[in-house]
CHARMM internal coordinates of N, CA and C (Angstrom, degrees):
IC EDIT
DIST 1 N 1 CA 1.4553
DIST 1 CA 1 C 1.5205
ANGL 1 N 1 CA 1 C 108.55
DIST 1 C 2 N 1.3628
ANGL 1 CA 1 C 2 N 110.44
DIHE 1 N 1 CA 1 C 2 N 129.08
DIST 2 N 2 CA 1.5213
ANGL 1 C 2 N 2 CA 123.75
DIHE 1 CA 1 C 2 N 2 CA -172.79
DIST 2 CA 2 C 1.5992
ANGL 2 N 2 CA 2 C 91.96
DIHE 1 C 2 N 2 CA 2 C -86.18
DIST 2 C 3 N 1.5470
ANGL 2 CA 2 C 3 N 125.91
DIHE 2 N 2 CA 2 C 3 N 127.31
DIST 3 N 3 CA 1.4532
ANGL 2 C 3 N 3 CA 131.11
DIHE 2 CA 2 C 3 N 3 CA 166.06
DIST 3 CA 3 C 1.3675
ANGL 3 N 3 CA 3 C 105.56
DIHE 2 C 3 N 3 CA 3 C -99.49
DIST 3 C 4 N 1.3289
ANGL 3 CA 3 C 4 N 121.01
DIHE 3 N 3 CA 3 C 4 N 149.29
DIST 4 N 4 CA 1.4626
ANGL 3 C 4 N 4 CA 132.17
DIHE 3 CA 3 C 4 N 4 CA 174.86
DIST 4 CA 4 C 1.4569
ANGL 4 N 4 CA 4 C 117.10
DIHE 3 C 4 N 4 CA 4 C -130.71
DIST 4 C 5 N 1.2672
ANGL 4 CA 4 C 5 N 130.30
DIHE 4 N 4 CA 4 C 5 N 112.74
DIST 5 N 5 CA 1.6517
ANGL 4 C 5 N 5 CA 137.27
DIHE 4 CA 4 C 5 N 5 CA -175.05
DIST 5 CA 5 C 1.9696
ANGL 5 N 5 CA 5 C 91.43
DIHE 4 C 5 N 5 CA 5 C -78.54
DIST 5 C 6 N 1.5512
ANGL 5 CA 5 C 6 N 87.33
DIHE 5 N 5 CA 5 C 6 N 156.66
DIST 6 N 6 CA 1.5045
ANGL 5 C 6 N 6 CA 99.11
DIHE 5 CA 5 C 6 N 6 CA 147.46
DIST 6 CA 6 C 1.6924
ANGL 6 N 6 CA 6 C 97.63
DIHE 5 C 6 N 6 CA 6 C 96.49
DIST 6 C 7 N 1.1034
ANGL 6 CA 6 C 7 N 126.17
DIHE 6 N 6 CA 6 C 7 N 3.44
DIST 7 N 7 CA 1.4215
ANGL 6 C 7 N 7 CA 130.89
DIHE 6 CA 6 C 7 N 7 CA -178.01
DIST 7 CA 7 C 1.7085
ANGL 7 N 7 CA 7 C 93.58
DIHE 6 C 7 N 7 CA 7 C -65.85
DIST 7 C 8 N 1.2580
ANGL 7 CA 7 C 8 N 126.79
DIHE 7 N 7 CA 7 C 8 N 123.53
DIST 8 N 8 CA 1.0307
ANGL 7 C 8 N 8 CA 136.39
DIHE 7 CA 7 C 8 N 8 CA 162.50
DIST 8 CA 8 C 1.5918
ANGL 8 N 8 CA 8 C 110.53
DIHE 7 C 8 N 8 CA 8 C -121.14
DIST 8 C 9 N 1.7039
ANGL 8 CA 8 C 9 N 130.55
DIHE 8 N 8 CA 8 C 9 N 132.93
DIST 9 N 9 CA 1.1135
ANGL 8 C 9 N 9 CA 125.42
DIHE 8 CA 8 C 9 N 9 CA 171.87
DIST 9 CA 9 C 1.7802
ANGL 9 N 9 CA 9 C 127.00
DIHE 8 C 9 N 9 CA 9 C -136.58
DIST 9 C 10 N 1.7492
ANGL 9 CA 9 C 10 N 141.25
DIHE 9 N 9 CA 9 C 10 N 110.46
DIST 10 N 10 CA 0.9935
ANGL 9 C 10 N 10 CA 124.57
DIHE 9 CA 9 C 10 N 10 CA -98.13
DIST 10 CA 10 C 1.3992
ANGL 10 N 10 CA 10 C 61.76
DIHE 9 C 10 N 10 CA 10 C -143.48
DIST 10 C 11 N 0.9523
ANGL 10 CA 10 C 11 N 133.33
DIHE 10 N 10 CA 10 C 11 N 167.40
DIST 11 N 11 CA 2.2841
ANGL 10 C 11 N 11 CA 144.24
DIHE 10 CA 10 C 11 N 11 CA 155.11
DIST 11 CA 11 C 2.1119
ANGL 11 N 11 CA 11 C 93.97
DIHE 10 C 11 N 11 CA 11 C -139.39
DIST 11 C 12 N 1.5325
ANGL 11 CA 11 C 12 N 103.60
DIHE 11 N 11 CA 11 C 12 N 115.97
DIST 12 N 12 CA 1.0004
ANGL 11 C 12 N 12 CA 132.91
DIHE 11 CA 11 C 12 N 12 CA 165.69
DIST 12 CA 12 C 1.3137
ANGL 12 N 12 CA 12 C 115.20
DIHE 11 C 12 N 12 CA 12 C -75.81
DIST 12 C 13 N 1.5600
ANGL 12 CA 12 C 13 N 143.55
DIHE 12 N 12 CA 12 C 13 N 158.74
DIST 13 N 13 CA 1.0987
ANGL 12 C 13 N 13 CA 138.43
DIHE 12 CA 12 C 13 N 13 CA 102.64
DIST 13 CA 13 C 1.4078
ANGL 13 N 13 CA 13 C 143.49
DIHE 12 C 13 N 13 CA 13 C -40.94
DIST 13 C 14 N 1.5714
ANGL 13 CA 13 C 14 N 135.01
DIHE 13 N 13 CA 13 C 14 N 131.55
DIST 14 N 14 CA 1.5576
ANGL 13 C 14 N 14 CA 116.93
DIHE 13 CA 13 C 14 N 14 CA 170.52
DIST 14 CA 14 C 1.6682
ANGL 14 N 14 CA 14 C 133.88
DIHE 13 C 14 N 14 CA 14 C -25.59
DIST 14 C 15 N 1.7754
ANGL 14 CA 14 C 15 N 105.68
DIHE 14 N 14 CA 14 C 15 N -24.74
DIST 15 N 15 CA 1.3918
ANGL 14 C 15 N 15 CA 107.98
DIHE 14 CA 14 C 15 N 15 CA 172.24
DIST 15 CA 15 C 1.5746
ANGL 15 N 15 CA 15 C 103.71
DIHE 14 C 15 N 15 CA 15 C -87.44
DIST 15 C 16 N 1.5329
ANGL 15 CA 15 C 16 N 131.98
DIHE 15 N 15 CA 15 C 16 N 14.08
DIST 16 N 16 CA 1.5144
ANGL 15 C 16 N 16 CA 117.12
DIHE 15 CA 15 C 16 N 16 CA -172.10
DIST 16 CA 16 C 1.6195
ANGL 16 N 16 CA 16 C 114.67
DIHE 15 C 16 N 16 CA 16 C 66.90
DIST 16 C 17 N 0.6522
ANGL 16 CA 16 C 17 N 123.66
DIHE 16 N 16 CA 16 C 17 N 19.19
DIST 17 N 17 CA 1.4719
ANGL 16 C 17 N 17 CA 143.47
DIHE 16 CA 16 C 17 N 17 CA 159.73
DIST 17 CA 17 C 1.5369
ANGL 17 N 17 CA 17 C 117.92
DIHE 16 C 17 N 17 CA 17 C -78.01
DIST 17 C 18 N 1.6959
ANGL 17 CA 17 C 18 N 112.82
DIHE 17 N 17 CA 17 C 18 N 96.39
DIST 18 N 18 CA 0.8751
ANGL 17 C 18 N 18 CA 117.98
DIHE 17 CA 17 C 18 N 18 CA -171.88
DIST 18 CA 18 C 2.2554
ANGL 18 N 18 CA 18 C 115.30
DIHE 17 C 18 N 18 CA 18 C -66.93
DIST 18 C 19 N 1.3414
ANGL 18 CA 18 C 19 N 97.48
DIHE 18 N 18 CA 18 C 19 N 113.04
DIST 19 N 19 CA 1.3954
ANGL 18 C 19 N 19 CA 105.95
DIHE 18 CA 18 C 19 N 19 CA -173.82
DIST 19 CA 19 C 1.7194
ANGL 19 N 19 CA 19 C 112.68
DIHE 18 C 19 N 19 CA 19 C -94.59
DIST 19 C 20 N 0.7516
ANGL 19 CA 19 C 20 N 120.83
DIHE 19 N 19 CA 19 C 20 N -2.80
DIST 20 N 20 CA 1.7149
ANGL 19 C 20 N 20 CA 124.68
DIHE 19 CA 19 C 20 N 20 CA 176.22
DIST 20 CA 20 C 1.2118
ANGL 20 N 20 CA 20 C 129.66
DIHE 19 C 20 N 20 CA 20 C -178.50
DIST 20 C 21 N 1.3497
ANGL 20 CA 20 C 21 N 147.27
DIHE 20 N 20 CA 20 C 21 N 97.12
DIST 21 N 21 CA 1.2738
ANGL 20 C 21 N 21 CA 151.75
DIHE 20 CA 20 C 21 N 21 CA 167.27
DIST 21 CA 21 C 1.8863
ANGL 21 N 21 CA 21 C 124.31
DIHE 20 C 21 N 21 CA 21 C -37.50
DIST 21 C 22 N 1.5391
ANGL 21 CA 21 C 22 N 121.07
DIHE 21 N 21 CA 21 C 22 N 78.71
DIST 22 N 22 CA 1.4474
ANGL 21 C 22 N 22 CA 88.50
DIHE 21 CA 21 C 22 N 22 CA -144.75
DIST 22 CA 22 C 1.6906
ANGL 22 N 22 CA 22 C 89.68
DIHE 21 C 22 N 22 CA 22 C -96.59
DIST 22 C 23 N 1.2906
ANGL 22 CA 22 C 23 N 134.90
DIHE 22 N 22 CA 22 C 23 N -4.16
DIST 23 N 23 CA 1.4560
ANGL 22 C 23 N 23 CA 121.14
DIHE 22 CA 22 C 23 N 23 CA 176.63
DIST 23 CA 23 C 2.0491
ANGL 23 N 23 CA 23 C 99.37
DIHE 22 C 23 N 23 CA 23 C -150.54
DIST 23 C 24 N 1.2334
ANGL 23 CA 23 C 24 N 105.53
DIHE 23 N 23 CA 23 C 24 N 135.35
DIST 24 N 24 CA 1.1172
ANGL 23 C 24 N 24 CA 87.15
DIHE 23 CA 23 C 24 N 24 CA 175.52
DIST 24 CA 24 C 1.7669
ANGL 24 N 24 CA 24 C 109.03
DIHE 23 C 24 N 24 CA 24 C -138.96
DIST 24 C 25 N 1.7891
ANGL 24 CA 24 C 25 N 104.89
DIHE 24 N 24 CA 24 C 25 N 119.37
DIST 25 N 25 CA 1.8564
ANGL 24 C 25 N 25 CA 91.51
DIHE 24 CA 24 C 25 N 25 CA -174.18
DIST 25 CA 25 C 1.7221
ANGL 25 N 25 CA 25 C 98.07
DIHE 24 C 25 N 25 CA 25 C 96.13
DIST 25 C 26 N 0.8663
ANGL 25 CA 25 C 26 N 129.02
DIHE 25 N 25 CA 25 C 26 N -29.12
DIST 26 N 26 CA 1.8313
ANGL 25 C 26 N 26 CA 146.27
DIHE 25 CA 25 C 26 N 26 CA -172.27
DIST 26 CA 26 C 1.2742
ANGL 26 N 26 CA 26 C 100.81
DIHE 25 C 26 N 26 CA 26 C -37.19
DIST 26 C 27 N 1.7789
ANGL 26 CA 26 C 27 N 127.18
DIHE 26 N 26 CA 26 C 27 N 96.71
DIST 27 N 27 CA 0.9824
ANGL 26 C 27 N 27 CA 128.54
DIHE 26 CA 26 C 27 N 27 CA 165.80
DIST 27 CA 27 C 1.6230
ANGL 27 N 27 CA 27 C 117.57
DIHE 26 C 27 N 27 CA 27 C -67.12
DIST 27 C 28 N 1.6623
ANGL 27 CA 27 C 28 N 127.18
DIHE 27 N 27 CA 27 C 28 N 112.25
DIST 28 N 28 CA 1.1821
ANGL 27 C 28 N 28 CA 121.76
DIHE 27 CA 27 C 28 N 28 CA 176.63
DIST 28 CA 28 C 1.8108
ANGL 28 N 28 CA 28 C 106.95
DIHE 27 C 28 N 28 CA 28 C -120.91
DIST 28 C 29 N 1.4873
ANGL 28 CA 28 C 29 N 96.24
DIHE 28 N 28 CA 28 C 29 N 167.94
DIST 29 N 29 CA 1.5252
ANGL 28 C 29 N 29 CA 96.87
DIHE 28 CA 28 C 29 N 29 CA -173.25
DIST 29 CA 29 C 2.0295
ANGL 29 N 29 CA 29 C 120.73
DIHE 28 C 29 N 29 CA 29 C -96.31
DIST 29 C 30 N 0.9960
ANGL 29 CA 29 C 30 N 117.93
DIHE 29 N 29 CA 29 C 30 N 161.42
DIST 30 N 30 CA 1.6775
ANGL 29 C 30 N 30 CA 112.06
DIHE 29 CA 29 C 30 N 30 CA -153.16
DIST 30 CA 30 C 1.6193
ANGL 30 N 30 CA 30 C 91.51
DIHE 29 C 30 N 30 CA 30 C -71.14
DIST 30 C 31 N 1.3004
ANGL 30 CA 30 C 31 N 107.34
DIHE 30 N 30 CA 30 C 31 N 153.49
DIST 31 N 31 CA 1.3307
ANGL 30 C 31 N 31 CA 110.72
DIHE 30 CA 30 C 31 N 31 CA -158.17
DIST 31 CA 31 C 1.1720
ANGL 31 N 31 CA 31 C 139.35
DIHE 30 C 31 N 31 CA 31 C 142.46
DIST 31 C 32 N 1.3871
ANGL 31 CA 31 C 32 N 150.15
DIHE 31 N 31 CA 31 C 32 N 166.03
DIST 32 N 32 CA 1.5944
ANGL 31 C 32 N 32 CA 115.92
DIHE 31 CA 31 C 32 N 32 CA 139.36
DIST 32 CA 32 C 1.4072
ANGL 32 N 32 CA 32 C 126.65
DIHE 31 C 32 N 32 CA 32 C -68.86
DIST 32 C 33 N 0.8111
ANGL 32 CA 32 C 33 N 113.38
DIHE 32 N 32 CA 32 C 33 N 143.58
DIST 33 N 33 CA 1.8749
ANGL 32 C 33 N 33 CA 130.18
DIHE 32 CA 32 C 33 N 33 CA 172.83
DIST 33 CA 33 C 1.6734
ANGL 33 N 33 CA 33 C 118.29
DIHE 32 C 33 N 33 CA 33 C -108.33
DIST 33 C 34 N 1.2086
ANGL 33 CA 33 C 34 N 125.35
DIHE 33 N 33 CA 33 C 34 N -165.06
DIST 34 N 34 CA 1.1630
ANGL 33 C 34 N 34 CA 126.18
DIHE 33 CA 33 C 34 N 34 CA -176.46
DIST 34 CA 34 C 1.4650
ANGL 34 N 34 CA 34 C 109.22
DIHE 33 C 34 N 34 CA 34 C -176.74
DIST 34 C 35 N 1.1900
ANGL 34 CA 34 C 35 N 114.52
DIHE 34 N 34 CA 34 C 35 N 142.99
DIST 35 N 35 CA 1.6398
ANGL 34 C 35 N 35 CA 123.21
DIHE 34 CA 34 C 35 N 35 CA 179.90
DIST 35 CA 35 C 1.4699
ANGL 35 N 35 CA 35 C 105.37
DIHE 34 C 35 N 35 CA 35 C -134.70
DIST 35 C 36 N 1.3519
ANGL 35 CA 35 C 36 N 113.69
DIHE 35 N 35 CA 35 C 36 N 144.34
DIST 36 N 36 CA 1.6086
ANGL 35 C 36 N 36 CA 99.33
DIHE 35 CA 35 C 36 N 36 CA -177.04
DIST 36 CA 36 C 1.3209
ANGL 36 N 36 CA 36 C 81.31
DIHE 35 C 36 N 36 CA 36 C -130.48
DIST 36 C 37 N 1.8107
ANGL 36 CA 36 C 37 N 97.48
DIHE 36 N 36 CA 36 C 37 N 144.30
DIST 37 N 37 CA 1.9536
ANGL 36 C 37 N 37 CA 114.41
DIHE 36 CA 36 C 37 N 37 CA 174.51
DIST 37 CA 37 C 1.5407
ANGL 37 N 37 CA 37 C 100.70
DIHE 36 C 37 N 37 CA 37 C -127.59
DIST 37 C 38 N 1.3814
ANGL 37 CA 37 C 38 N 101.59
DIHE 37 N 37 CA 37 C 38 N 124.35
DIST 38 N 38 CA 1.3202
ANGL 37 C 38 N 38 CA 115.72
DIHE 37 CA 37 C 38 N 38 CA -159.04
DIST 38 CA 38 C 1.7064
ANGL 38 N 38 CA 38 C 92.21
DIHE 37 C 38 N 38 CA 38 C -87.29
DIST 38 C 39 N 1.0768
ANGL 38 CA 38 C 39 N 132.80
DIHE 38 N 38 CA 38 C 39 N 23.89
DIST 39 N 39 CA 1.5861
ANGL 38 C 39 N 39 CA 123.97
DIHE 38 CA 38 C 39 N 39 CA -178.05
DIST 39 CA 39 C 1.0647
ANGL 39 N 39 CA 39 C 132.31
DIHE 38 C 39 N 39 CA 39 C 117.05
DIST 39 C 40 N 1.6927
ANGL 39 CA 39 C 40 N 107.87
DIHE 39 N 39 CA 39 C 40 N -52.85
DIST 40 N 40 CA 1.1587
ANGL 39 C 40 N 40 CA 135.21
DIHE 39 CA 39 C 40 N 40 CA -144.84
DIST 40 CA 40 C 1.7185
ANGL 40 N 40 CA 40 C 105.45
DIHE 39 C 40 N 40 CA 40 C -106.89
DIST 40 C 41 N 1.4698
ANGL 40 CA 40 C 41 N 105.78
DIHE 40 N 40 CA 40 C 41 N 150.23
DIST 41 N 41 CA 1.9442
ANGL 40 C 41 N 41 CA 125.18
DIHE 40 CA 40 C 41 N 41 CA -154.73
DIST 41 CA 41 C 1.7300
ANGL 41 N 41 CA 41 C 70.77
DIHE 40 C 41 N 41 CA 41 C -88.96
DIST 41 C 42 N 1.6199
ANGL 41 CA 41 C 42 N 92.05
DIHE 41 N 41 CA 41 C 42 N -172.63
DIST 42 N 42 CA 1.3510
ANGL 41 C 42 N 42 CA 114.61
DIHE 41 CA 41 C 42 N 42 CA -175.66
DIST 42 CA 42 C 1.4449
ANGL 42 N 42 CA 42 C 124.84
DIHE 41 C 42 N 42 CA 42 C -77.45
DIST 42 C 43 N 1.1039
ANGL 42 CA 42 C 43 N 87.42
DIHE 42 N 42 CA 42 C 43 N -7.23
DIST 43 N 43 CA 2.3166
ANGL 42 C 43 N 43 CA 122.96
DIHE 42 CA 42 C 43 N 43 CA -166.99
DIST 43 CA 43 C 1.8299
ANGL 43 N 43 CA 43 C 84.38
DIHE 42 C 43 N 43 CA 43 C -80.96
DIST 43 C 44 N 1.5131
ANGL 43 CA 43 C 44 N 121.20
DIHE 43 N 43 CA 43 C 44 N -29.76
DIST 44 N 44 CA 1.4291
ANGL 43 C 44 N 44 CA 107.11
DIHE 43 CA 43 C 44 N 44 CA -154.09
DIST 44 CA 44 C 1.1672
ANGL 44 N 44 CA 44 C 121.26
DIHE 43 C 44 N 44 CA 44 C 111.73
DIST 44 C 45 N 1.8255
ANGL 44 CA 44 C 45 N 122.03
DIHE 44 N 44 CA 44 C 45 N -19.12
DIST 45 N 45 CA 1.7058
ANGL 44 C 45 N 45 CA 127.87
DIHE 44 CA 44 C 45 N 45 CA -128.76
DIST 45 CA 45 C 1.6056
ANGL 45 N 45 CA 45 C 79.83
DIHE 44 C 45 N 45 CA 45 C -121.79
DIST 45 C 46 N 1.3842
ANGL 45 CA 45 C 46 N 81.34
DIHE 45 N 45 CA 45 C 46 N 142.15
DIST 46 N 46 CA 1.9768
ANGL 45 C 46 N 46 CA 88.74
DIHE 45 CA 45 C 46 N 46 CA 174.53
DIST 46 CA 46 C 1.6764
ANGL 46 N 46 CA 46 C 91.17
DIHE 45 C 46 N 46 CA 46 C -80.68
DIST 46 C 47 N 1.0966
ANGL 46 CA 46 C 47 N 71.47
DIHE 46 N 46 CA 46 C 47 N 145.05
DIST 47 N 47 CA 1.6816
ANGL 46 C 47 N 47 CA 99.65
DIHE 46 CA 46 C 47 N 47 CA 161.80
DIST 47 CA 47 C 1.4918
ANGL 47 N 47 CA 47 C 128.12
DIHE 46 C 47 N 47 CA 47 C -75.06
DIST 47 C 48 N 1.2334
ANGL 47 CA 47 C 48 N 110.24
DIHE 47 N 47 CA 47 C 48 N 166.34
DIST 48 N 48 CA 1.5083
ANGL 47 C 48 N 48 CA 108.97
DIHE 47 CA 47 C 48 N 48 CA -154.65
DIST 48 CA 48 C 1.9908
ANGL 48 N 48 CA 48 C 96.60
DIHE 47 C 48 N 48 CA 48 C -107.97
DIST 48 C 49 N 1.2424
ANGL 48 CA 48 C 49 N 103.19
DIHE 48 N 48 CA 48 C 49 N 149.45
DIST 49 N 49 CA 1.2899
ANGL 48 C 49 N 49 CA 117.09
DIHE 48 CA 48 C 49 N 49 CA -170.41
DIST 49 CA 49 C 1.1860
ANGL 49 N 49 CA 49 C 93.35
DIHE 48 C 49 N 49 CA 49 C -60.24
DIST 49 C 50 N 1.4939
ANGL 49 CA 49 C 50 N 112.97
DIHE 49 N 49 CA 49 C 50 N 140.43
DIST 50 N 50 CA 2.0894
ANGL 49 C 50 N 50 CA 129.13
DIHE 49 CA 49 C 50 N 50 CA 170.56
DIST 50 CA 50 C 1.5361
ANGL 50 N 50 CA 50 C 94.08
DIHE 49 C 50 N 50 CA 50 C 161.44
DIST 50 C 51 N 1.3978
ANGL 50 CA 50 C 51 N 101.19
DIHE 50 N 50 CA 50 C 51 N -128.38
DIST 51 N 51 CA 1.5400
ANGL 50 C 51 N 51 CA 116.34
DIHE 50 CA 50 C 51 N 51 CA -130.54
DIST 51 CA 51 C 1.9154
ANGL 51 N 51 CA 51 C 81.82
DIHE 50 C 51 N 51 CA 51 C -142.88
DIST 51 C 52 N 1.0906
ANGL 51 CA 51 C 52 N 107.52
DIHE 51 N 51 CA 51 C 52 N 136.18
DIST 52 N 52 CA 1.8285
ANGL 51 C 52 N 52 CA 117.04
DIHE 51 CA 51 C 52 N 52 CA 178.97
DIST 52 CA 52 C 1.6979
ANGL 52 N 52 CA 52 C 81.77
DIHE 51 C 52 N 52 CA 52 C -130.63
DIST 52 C 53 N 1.6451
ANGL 52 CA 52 C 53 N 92.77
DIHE 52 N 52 CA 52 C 53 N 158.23
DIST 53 N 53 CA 1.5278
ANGL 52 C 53 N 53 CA 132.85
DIHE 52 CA 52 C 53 N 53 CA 136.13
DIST 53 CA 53 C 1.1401
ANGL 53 N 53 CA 53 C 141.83
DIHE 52 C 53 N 53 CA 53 C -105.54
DIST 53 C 54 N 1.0662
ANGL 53 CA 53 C 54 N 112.61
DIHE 53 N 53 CA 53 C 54 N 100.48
DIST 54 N 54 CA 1.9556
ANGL 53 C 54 N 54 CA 121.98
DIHE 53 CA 53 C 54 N 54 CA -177.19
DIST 54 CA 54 C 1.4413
ANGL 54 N 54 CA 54 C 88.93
DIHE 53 C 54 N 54 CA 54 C -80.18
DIST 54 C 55 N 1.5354
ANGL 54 CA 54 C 55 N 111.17
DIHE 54 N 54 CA 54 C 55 N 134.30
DIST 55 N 55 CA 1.2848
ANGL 54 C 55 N 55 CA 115.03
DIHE 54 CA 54 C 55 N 55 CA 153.91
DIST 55 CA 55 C 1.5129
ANGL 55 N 55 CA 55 C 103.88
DIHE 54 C 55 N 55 CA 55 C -126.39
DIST 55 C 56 N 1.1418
ANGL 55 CA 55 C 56 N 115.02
DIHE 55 N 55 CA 55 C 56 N 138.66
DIST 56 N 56 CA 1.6429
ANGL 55 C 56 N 56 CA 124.60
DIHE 55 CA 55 C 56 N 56 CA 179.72
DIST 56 CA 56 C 1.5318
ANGL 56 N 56 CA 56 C 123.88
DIHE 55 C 56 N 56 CA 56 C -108.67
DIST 56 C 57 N 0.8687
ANGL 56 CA 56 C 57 N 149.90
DIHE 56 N 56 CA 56 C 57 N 90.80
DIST 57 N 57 CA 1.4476
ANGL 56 C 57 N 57 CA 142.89
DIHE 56 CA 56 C 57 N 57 CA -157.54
DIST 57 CA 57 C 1.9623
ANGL 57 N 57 CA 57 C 112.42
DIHE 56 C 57 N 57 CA 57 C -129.87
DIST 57 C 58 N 1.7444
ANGL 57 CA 57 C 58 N 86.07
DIHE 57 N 57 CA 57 C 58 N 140.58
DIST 58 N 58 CA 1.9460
ANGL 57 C 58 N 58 CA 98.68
DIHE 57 CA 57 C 58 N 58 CA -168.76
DIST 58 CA 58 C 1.1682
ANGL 58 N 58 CA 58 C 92.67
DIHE 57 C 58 N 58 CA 58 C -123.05
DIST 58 C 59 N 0.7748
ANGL 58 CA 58 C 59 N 141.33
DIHE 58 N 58 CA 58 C 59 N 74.18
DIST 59 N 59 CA 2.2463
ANGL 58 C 59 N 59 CA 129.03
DIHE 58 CA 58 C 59 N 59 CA 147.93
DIST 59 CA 59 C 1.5373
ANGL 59 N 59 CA 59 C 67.54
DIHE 58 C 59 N 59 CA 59 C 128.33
DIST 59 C 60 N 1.2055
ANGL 59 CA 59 C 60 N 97.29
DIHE 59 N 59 CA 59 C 60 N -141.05
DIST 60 N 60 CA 1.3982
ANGL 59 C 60 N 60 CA 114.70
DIHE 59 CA 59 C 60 N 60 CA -167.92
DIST 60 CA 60 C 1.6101
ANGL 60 N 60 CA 60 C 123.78
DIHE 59 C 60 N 60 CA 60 C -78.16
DIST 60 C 61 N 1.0624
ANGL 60 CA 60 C 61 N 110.70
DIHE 60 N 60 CA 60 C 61 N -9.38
DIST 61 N 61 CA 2.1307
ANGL 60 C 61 N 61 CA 125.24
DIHE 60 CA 60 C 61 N 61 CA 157.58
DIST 61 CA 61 C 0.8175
ANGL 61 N 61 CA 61 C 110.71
DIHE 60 C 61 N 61 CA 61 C -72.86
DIST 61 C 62 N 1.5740
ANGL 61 CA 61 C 62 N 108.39
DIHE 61 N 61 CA 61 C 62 N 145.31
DIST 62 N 62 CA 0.9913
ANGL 61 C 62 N 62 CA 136.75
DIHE 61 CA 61 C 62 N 62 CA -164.12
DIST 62 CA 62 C 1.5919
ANGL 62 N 62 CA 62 C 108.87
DIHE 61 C 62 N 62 CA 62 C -137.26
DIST 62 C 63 N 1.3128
ANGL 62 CA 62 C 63 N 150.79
DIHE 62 N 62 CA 62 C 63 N 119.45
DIST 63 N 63 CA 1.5157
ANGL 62 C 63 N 63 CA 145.84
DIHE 62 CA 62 C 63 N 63 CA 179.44
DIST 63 CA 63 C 1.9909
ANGL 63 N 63 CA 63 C 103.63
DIHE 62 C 63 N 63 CA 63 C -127.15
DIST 63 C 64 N 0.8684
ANGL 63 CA 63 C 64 N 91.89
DIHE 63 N 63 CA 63 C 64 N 130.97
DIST 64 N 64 CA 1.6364
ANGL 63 C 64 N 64 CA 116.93
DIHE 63 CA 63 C 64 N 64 CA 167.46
DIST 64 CA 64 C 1.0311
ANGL 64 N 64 CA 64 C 131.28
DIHE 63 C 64 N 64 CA 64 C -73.43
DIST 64 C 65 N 1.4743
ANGL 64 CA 64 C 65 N 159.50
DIHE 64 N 64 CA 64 C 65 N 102.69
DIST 65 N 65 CA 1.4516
ANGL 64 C 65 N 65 CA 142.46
DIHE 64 CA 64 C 65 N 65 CA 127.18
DIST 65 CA 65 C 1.5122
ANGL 65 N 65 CA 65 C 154.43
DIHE 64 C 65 N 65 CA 65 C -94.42
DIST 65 C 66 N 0.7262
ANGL 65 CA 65 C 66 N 117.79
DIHE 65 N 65 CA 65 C 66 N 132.13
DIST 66 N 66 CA 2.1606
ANGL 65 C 66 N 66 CA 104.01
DIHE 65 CA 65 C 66 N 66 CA -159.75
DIST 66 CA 66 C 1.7463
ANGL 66 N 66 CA 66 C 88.84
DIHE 65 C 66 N 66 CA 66 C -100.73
DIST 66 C 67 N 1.5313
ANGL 66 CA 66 C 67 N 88.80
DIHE 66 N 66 CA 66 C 67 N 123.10
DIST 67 N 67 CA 1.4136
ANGL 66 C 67 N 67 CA 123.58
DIHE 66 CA 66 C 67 N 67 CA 171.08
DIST 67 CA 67 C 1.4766
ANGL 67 N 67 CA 67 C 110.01
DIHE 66 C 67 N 67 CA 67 C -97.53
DIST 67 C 68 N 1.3499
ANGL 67 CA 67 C 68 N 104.98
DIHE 67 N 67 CA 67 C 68 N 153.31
DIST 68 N 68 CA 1.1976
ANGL 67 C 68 N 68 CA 114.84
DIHE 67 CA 67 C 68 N 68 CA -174.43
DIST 68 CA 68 C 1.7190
ANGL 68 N 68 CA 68 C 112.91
DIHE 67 C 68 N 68 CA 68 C -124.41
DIST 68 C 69 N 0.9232
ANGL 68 CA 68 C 69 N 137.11
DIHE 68 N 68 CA 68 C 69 N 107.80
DIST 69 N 69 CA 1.1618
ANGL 68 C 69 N 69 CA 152.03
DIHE 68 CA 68 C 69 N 69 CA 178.34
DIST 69 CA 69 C 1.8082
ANGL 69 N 69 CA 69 C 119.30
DIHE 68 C 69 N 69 CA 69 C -82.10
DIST 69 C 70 N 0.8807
ANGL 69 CA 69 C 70 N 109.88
DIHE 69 N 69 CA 69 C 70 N 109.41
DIST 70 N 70 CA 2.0198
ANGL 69 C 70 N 70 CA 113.02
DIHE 69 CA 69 C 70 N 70 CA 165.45
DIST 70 CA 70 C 1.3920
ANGL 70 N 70 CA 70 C 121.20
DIHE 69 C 70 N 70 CA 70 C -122.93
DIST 70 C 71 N 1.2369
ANGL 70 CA 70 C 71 N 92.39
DIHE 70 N 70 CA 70 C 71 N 129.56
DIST 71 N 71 CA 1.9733
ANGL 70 C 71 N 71 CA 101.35
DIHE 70 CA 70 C 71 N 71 CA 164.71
DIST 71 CA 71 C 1.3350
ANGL 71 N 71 CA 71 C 110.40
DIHE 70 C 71 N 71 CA 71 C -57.83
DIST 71 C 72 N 1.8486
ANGL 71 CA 71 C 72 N 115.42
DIHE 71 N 71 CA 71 C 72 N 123.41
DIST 72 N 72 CA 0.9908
ANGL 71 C 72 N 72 CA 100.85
DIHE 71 CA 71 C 72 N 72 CA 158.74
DIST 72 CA 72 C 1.3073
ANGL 72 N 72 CA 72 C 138.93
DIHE 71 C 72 N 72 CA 72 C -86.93
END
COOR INIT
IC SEED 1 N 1 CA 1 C
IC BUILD
């Protein structure tokens, strides 16, 4: 198993407003992986129904995705 340091993974707000830190430095192995974000900002506090940014980044990459969040 190939290990890789430096996985950092961040969930934004639409204003770029960093809302939760969910791995930071997170050595994972080559592959797919998985992180689960239970909702909630760094406060603890769920978050409010819209639109998130996951940004995921390994060495020096960086990849994007817009999440979508709903009240249930």
């Amino acid at each position: 198993i190939s290990l890789f340091s430096g996985q950092t993974v961040k969930v934004y707000n639409v204003a770029r407003h960093l809302v939760r830190l969910l791995a930071y430095d997170r050595i994972v192995s080559q592959g797919s992986n998985a992180l689960a974000w239970n909702g909630k900002d760094n406060d603890n506090q769920i978050v409010s129904t819209g639109a998130y940014i996951v940004a995921v980044t390994v060495g020096d990459r960086t990849e994007t995705k817009v999440v979508s969040v709903c009240d249930r």
